[in-house]
N, CA, C and O of each residue as an XYZ file, in Angstrom:
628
protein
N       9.990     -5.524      1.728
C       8.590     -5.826      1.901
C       8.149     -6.843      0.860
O       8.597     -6.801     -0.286
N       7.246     -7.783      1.270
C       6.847     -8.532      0.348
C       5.123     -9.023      0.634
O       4.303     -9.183      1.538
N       5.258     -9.097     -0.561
C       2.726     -9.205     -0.526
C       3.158    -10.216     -0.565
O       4.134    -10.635     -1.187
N       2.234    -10.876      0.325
C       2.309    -12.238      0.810
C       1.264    -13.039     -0.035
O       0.851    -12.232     -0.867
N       0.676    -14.171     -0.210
C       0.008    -14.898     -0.987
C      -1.510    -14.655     -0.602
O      -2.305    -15.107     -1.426
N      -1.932    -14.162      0.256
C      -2.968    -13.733      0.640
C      -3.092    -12.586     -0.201
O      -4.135    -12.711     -0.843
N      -2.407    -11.355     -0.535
C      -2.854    -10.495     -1.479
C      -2.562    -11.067     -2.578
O      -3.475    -10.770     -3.349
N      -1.725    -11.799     -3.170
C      -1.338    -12.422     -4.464
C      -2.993    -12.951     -4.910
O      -3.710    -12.649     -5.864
N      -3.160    -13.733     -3.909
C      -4.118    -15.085     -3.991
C      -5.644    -14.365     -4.383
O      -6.375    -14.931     -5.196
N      -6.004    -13.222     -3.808
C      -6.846    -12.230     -3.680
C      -7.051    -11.149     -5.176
O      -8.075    -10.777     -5.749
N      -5.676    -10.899     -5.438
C      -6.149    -10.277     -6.540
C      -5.800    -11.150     -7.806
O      -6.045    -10.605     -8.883
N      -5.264    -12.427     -7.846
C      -5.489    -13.374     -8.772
C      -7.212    -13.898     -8.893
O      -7.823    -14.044     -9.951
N      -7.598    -14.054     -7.913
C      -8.943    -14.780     -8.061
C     -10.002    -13.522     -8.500
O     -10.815    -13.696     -9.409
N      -9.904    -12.223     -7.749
C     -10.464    -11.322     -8.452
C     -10.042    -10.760    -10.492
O     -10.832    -10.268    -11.298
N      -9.077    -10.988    -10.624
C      -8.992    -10.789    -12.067
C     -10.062    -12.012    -12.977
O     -10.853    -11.936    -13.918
N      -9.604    -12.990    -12.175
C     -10.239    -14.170    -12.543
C     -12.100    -14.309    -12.756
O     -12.788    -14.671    -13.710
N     -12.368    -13.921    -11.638
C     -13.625    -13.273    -11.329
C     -14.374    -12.109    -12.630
O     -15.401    -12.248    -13.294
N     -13.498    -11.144    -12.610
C     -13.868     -9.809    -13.551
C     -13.854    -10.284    -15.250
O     -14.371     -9.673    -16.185
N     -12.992    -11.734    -15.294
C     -12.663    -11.713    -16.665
C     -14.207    -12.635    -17.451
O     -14.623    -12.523    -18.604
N     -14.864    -13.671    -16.103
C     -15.669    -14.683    -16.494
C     -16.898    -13.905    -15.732
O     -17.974    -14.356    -16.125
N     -16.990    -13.264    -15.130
C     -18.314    -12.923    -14.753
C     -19.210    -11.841    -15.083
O     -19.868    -11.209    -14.257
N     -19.202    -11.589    -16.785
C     -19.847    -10.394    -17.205
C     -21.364    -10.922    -17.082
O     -22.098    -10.034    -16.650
N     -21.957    -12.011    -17.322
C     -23.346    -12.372    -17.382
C     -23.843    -13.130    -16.349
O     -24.926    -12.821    -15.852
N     -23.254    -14.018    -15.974
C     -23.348    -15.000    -14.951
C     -22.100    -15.056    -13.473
O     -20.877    -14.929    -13.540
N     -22.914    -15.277    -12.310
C     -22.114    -15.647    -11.204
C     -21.366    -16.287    -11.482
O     -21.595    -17.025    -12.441
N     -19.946    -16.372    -10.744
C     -18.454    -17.095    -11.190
C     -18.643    -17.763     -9.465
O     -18.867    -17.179     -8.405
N     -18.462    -19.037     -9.749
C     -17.889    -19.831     -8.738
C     -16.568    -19.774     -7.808
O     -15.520    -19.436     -8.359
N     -16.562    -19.952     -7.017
C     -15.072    -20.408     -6.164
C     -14.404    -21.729     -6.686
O     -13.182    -21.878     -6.705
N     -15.300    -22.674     -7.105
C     -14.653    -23.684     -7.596
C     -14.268    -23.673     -8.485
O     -13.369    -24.512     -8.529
N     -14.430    -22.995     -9.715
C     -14.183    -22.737    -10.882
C     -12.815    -22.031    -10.561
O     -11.744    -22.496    -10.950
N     -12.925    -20.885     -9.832
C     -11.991    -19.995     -9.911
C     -10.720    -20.815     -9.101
O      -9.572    -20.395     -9.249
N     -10.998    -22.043     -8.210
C     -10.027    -22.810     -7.556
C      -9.582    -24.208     -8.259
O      -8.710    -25.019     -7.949
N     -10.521    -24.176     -9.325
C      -9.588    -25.084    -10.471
C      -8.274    -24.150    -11.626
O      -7.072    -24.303    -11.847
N      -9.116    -23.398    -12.006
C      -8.590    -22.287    -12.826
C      -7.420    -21.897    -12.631
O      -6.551    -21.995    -13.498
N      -7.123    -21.156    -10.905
C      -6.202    -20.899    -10.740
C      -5.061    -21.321     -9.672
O      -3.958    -20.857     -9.385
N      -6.001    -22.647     -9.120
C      -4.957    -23.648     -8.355
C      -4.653    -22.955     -7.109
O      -3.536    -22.882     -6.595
N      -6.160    -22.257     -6.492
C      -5.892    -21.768     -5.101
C      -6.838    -22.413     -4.498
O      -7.925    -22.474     -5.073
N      -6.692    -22.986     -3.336
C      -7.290    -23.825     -2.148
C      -9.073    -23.182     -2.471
O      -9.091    -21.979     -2.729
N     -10.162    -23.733     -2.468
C     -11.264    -23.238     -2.326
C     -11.521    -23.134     -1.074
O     -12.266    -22.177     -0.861
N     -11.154    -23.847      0.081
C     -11.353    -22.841      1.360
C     -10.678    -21.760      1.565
O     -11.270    -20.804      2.066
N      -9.285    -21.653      1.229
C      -8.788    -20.304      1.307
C      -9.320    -19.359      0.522
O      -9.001    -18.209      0.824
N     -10.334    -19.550     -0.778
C     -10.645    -18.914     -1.393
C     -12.132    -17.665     -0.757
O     -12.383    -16.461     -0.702
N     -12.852    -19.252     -0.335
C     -14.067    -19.256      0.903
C     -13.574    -17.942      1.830
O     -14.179    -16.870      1.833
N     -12.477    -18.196      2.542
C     -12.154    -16.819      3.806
C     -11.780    -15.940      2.670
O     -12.792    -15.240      2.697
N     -10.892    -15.327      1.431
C     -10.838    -13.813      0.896
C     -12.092    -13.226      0.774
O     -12.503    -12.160      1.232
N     -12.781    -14.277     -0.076
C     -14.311    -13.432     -0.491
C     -15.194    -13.434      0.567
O     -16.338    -13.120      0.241
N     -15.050    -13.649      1.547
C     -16.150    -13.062      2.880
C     -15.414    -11.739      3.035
O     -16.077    -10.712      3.176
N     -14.075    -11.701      3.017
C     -13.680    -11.024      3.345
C     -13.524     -9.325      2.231
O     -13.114     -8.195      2.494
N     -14.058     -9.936      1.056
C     -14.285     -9.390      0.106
C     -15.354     -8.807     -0.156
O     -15.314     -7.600     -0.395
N     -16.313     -9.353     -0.173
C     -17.706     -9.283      0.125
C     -18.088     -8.337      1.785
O     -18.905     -7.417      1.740
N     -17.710     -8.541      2.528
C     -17.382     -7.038      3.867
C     -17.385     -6.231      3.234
O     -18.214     -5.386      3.573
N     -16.848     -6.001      2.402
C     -15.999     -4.648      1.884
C     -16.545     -4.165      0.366
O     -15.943     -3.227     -0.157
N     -17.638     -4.764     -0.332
C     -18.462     -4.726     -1.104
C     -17.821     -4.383     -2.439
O     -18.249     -3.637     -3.319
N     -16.748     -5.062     -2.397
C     -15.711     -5.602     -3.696
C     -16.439     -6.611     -4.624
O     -16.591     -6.429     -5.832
N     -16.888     -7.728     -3.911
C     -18.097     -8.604     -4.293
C     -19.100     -8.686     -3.737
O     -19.157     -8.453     -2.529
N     -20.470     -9.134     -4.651
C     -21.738     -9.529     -3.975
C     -21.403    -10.851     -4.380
O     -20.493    -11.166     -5.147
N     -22.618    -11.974     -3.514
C     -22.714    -12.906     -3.704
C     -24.490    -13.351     -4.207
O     -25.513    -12.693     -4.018
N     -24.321    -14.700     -4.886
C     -25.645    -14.891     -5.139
C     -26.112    -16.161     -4.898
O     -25.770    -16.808     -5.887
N     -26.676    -16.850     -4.172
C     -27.123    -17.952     -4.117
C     -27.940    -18.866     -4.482
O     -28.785    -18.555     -5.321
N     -27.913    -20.071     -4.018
C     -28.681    -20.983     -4.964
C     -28.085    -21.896     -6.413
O     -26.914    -21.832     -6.787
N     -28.603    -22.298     -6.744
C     -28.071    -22.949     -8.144
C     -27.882    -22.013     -8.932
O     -28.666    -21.067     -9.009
N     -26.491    -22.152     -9.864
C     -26.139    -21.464    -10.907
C     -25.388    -19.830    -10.005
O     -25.260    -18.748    -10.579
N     -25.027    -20.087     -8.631
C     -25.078    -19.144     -7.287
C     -23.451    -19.181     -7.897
O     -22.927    -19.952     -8.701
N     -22.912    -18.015     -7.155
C     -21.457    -17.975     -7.246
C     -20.991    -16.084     -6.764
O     -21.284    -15.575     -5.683
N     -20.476    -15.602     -7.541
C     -19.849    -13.876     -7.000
C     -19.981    -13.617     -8.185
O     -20.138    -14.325     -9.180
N     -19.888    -12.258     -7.979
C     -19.991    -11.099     -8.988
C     -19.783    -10.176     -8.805
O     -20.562     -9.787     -7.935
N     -18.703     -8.931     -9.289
C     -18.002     -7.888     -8.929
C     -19.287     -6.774     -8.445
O     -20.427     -6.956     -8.872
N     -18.970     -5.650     -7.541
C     -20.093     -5.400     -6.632
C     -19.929     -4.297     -7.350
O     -20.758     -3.467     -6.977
N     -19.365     -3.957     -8.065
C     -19.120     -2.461     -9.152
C     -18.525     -2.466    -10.308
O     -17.981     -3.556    -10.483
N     -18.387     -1.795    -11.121
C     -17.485     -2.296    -12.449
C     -16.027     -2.348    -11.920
O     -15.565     -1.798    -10.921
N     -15.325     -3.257    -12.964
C     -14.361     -3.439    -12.813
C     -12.882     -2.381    -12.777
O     -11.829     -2.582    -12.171
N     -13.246     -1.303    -13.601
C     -12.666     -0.345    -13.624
C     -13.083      0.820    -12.360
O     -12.528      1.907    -12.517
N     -13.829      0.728    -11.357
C     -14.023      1.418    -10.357
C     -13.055      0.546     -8.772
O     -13.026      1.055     -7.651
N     -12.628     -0.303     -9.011
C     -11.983     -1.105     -8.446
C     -10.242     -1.316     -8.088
O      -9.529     -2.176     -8.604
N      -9.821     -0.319     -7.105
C      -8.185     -0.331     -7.097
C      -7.671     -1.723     -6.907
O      -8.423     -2.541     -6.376
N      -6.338     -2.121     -7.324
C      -5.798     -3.274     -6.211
C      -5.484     -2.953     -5.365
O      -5.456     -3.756     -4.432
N      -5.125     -1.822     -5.192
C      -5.102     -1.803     -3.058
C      -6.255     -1.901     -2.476
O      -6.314     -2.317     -1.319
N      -7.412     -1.524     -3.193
C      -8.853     -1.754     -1.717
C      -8.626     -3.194     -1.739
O      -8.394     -3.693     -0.638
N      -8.645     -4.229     -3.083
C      -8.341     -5.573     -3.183
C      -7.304     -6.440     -1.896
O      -7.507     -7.539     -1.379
N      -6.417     -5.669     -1.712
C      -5.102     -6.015     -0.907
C      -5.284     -5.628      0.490
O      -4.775     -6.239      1.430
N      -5.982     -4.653      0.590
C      -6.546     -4.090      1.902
C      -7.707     -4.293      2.422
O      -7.885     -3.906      3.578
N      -8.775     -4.942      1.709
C      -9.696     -5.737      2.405
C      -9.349     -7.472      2.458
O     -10.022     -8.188      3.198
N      -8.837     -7.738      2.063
C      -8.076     -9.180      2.748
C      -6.909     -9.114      3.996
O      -6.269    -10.092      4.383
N      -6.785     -7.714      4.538
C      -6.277     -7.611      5.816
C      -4.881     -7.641      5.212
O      -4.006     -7.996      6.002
N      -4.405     -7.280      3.718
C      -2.849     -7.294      3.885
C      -2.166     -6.176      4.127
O      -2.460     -5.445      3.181
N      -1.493     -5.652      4.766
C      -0.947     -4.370      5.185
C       0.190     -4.415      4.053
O       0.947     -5.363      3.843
N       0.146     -3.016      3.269
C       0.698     -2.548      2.431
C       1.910     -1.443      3.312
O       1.987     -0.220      3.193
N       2.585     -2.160      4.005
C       3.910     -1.460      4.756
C       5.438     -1.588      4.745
O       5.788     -2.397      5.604
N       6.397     -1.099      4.109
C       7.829     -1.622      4.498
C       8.501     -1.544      5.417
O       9.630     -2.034      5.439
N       7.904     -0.822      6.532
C       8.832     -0.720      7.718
C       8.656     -1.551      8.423
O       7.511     -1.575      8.876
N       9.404     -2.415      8.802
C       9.727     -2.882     10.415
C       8.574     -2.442     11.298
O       7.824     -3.294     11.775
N       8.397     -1.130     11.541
C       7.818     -0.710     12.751
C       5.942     -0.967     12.514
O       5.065     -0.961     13.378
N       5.832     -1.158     11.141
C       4.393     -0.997     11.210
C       4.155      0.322     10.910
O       2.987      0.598     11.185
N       4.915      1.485     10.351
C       4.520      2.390     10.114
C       4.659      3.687     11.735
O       4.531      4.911     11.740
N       4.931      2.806     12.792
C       4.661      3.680     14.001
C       5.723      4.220     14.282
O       5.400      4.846     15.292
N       7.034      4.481     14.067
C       8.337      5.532     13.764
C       9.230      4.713     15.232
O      10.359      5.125     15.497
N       8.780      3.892     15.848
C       9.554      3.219     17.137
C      10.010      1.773     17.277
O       9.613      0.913     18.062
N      11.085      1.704     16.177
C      11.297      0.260     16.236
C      12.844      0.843     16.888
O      13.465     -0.131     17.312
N      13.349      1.687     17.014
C      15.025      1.235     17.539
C      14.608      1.888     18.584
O      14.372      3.096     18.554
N      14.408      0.772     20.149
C      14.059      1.601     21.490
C      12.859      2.499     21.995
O      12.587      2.850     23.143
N      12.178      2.786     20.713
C      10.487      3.805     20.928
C      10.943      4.636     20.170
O      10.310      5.675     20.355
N      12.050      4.834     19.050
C      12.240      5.806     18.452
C      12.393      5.683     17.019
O      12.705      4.537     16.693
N      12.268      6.522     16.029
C      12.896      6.208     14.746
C      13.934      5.697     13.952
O      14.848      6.408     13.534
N      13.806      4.179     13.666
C      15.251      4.095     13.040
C      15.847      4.823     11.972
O      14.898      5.427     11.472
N      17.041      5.158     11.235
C      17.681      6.161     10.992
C      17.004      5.838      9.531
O      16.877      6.790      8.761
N      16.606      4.662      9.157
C      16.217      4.496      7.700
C      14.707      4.278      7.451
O      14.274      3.696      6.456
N      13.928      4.804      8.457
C      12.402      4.784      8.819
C      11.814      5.377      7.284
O      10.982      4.695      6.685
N      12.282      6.635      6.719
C      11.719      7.839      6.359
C      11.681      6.983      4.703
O      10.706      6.886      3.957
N      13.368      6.338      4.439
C      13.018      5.610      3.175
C      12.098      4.488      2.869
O      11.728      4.376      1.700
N      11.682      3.645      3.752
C      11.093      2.403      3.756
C       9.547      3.450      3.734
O       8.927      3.439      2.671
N       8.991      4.297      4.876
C       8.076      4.889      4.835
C       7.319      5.422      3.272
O       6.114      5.360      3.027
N       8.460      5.974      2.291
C       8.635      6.157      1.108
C       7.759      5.025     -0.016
O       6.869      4.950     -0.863
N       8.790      4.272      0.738
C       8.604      3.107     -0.308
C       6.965      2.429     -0.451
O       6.334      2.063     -1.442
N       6.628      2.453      0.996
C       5.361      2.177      1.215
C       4.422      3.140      0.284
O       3.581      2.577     -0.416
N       4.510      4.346      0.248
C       3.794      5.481      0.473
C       3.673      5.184     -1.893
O       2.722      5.192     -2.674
N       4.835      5.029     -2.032
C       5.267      4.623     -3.532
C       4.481      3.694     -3.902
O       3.727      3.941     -4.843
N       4.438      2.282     -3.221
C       3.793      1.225     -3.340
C       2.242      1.247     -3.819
O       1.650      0.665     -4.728
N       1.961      1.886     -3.125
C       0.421      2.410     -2.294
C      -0.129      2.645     -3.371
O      -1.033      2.092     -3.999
N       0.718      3.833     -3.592
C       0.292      4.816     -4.682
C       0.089      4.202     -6.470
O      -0.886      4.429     -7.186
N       1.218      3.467     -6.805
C       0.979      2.129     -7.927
C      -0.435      1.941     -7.878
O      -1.276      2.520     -8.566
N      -0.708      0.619     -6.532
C      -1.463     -0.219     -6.644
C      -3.111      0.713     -6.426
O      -4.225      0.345     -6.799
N      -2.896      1.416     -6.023
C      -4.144      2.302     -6.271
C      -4.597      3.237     -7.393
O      -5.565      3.997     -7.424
N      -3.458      2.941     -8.498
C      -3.719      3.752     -9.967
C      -3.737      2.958    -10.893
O      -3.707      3.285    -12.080
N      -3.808      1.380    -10.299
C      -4.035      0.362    -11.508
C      -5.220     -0.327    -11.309
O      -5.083     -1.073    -10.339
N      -6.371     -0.408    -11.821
C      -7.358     -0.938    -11.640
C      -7.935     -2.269    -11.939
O      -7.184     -2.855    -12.719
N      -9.124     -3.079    -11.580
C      -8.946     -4.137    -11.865
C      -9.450     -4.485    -13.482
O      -9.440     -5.622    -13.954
N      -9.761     -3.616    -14.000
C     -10.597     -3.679    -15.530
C      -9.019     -3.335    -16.332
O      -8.984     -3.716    -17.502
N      -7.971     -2.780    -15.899
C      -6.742     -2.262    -16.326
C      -5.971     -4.111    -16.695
O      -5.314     -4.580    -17.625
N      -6.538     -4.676    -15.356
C      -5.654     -6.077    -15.258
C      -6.025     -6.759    -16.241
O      -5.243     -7.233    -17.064
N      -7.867     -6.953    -16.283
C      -8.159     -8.000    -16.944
C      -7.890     -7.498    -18.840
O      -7.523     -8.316    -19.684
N      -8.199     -5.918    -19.164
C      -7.509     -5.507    -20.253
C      -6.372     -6.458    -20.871
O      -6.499     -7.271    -21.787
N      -5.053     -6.091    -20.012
C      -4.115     -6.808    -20.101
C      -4.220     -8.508    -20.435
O      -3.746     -9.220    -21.320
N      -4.923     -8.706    -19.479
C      -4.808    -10.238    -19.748
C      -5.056    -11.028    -21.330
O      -4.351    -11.827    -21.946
N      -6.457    -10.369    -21.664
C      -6.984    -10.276    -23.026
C      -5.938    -10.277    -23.800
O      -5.794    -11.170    -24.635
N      -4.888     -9.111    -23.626
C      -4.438     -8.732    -24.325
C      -3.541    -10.015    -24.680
O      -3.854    -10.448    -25.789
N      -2.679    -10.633    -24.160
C      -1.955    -11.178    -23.683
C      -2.679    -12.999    -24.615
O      -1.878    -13.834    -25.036
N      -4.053    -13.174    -24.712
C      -4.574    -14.659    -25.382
C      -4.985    -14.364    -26.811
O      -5.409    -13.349    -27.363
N      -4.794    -15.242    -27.104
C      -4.860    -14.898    -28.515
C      -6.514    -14.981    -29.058
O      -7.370    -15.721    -28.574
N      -6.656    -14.261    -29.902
C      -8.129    -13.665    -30.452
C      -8.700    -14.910    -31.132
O      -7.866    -15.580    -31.740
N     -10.186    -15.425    -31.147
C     -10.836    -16.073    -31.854
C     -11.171    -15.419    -33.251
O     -11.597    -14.266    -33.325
N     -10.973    -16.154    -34.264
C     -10.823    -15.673    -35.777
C     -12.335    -16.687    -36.262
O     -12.754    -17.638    -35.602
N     -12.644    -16.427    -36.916
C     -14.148    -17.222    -37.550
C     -13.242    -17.194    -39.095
O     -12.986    -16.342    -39.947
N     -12.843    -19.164    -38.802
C     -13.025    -19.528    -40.501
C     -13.996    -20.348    -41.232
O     -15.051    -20.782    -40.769
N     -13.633    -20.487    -42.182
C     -14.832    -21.858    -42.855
C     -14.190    -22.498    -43.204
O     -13.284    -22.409    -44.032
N     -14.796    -23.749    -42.245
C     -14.259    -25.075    -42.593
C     -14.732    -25.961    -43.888
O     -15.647    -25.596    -44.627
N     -14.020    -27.122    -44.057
C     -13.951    -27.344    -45.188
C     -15.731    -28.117    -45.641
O     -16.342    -28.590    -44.683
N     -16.409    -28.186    -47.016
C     -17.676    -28.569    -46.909
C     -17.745    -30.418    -46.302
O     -18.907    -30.803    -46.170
N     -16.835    -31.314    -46.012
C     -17.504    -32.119    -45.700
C     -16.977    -32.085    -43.452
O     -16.782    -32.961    -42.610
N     -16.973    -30.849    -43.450
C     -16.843    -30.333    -42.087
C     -18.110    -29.972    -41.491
O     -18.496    -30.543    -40.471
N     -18.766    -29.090    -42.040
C     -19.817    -28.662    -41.675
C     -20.063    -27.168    -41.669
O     -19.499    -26.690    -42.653
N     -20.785    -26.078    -40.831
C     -20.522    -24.556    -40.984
C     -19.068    -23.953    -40.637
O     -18.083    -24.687    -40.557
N     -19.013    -22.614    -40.444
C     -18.213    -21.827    -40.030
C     -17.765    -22.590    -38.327
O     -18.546    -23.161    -37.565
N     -16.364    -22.361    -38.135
C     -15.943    -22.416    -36.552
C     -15.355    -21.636    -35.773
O     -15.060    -20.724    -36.545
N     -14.971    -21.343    -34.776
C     -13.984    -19.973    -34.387
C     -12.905    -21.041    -33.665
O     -13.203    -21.783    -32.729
N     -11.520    -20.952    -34.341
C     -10.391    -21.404    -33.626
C      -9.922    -19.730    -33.193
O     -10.428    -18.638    -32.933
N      -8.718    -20.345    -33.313
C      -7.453    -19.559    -32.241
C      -6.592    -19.086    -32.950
O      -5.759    -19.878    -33.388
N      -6.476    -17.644    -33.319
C      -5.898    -17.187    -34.459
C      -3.982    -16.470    -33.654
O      -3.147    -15.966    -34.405
């Protein structure tokens, strides 16, 4: 089984989303420079996102999305499953009749696997992701620069 770029694409732009939009609406364009996904493809997830009240939207100038709940109330599977990606490893679609209308002999492990899958992406949340990410850039440090510099600055410690 493999998540196709539609869930990739979906819960990249949502991390993206959760990490810049604590005060202000986050753009599609922003989020389609940022992370180098098509802004029309971006356009069809978040309608499709927004259905499903993952995001609100806000319009007008300074208009863009904004997570429709906190970020930590937020699985990546509702993420993956309101962009229509089916979280399945079987062949059959889950319906037990791919060899002839009947069960193939290795239905029950793939079924598993799904059921495994599922279960991950619904115990990691999206406030879990963007955590991580943080974690992951390095912290702004406040030094003082030198006096014919001017005040204090925050580099990149």
């Amino acid at each position: 089984m493999r998540l196709t770029t539609k869930g990739r694409f979906a819960v990249t732009a949502m991390v993206d989303l959760a990490m810049r939009g604590d005060h202000n609406p986050v753009t599609l364009a922003g989020i389609s420079e940022r992370q180098k996904i098509s802004l029309s493809y971006l356009e069809q997830l978040f309608g499709k996102l927004r259905r499903n009240n993952i995001v609100s939207s806000v319009r007008g100038p300074g208009g863009g999305y904004r997570l429709a709940r906190p970020a930590a109330d937020i699985p990546i599977s509702e993420i993956i499953l309101a962009v229509d990606e089916p979280l399945d490893a079987t062949s059959c679609g889950g319906r037990g009749d791919c060899m002839d209308g009947n069960e193939c002999i290795t239905h029950e492990l793939w079924q598993g696997l799904t059921k495994t899958i599922y279960a991950y992406l619904a115990e990691v949340n999206l406030q879990e992701m963007v955590d991580a990410q943080k974690k992951e850039q390095p912290e702004a440090v406040n030094v003082k620069l030198s006096a014919n510099m001017g005040n204090t600055g925050v580099v990149a410690g």
